[in-house]
C-alpha positions as CSV (number, residue, x, y, z in Angstrom):
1,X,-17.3,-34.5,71.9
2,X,-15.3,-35.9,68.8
3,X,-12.0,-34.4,67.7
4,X,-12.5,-33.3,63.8
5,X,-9.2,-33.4,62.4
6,X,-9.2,-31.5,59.2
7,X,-6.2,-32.5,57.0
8,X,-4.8,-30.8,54.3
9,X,-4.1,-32.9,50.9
10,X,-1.5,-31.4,48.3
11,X,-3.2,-29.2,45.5
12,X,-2.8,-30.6,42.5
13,X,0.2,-29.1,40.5
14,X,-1.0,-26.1,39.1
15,X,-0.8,-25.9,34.7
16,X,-0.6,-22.8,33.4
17,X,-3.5,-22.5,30.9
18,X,-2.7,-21.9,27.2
19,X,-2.2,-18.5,26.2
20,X,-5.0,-17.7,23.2
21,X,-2.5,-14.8,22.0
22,X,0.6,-17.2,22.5
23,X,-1.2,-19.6,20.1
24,X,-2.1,-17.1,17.5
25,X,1.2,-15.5,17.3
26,X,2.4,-18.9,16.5
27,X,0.1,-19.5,13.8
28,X,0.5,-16.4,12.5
29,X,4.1,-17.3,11.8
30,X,3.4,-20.5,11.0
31,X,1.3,-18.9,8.0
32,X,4.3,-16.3,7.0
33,X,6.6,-19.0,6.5
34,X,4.3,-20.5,4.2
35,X,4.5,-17.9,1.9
36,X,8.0,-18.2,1.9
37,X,8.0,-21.5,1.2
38,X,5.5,-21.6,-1.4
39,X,5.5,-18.8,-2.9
40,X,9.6,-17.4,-3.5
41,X,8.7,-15.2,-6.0
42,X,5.8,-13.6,-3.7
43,X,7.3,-10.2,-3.6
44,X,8.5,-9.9,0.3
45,X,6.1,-7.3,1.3
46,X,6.5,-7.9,5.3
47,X,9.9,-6.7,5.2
48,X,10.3,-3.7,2.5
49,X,12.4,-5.5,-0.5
50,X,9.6,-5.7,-4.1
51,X,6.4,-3.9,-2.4
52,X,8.3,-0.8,-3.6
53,X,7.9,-1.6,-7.1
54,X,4.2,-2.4,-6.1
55,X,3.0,0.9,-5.0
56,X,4.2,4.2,-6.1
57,X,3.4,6.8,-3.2
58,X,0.8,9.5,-4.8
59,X,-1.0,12.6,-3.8
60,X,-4.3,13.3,-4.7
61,X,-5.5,17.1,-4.5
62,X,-8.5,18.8,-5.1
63,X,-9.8,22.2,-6.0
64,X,-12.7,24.1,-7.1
65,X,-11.6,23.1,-10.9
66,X,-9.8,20.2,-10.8
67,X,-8.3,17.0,-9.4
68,X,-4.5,16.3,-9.1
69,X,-3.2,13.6,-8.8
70,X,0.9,12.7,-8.4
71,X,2.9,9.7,-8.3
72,X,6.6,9.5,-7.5
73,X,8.3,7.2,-10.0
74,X,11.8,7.6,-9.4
75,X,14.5,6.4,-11.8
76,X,11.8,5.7,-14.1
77,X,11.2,7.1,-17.5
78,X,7.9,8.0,-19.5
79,X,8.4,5.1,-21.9
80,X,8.2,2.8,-18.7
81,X,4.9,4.1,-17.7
82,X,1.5,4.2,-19.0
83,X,-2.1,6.0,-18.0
84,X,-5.1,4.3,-18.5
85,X,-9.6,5.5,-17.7
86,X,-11.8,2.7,-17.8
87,X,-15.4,3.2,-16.6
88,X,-13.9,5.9,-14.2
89,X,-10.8,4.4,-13.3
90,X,-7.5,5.8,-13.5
91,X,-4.9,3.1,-13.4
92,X,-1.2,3.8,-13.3
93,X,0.8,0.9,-14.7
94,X,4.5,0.3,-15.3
95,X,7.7,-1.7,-15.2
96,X,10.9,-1.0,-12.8
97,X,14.2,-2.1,-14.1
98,X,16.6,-1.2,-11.5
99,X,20.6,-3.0,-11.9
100,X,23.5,-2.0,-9.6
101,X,26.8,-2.9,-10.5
102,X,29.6,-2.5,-8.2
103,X,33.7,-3.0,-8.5
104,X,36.1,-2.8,-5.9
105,X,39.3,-4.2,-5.3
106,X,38.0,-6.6,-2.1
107,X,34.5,-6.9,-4.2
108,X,32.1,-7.2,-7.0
109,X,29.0,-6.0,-6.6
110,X,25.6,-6.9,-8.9
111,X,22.2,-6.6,-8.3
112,X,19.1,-6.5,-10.5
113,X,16.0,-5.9,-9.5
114,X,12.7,-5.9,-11.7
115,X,9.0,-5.5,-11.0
116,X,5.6,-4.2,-12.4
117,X,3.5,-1.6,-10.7
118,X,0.0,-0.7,-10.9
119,X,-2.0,1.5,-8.9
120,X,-6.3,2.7,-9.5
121,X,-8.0,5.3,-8.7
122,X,-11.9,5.7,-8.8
123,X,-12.5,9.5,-10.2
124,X,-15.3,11.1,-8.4
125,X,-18.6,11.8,-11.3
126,X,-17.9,15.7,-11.4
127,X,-14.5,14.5,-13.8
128,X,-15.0,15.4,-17.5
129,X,-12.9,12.7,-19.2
130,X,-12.5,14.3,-21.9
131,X,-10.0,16.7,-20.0
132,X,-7.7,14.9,-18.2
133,X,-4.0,15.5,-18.9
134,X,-0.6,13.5,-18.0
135,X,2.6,14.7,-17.6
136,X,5.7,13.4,-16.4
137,X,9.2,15.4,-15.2
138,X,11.9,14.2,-13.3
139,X,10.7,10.9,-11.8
140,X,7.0,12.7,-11.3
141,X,4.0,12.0,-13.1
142,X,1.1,14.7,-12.8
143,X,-2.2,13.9,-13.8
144,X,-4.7,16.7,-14.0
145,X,-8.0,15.9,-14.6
146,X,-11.0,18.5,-14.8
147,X,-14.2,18.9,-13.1
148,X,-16.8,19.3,-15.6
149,X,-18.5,23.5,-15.5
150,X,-21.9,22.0,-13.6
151,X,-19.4,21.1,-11.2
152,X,-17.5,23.4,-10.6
153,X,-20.6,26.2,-9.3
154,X,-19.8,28.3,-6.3
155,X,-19.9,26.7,-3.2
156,X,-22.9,27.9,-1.0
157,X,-22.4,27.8,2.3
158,X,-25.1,26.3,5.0
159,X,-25.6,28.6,8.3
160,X,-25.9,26.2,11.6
161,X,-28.6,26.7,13.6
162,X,-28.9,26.4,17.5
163,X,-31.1,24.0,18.5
């Protein structure tokens, strides 16, 4: 009978194969800086500073008779806003013009910061167009806009069966 000697060779170092979330993260960034480079007067909407002046925050309500919509446009006045229906779409549009000035003794302090807005809204078919109002008080613009009579029948309610 033969001895069988069974001998152990060294594994191969082991490599740690590349991470696919690792390598998208990286790209990712890769593609962020981009913008920066490119594009400096892309407004720097990963990180708060002009997507304010992009988007005013609105509410949008609706009742039997109408729809309501609001925007908050703060330190804005009505003369820097304008309301807009085209084909069905509301668009809210305007300009911010926001400047700081600051003295100290240690300091001086001055910032502007400008920026156009727009935001659209598709109004649902029950809207008569004809009756849609705008106001605006104290950095708030209210839109009110109608539902035309047809629309605006009783709701009828549908009874659920068991199956």
């Amino acid at each position: 009978m033969a001895d069988i000697q069974v001998s152990k060779q060294p594994s191969p170092p082991q490599h740690r194969a590349p991470d696919v979330f690792d390598a998208l993260q990286s790209e990712m960034n890769r593609v962020f800086r981009s913008f920066d480079r490119n594009w400096p007067q892309w407004p720097n909407l990963f990180r708060g500073g002009a997507s304010e002046a992009a988007l005013p925050n609105i509410d949008v309500r609706e009742n039997s008779n109408a729809l309501t919509i609001e925007a908050d446009l703060p330190g804005l006045d009505e003369k820097d806003v304008s309301v807009t229906l085209v084909d069905g779409v509301l668009t809210i549009r305007g300009e911010r013009k926001d400047e700081r000035e600051e003295k100290n003794e240690n300091y001086y302090l001055s910032e502007r910061r400008f920026g156009s807005f727009e935001r659209s809204l598709r109004l649902p078919e029950s809207i008569d167009e004809d009756k849609i109002e705008a106001r605006f008080d104290k950095g708030v613009l209210t839109i009110v806009a109608e539902k035309r009579p047809e629309a605006m029948k009783a709701e009828k309610k549908i009874d659920i069966k068991k199956a």
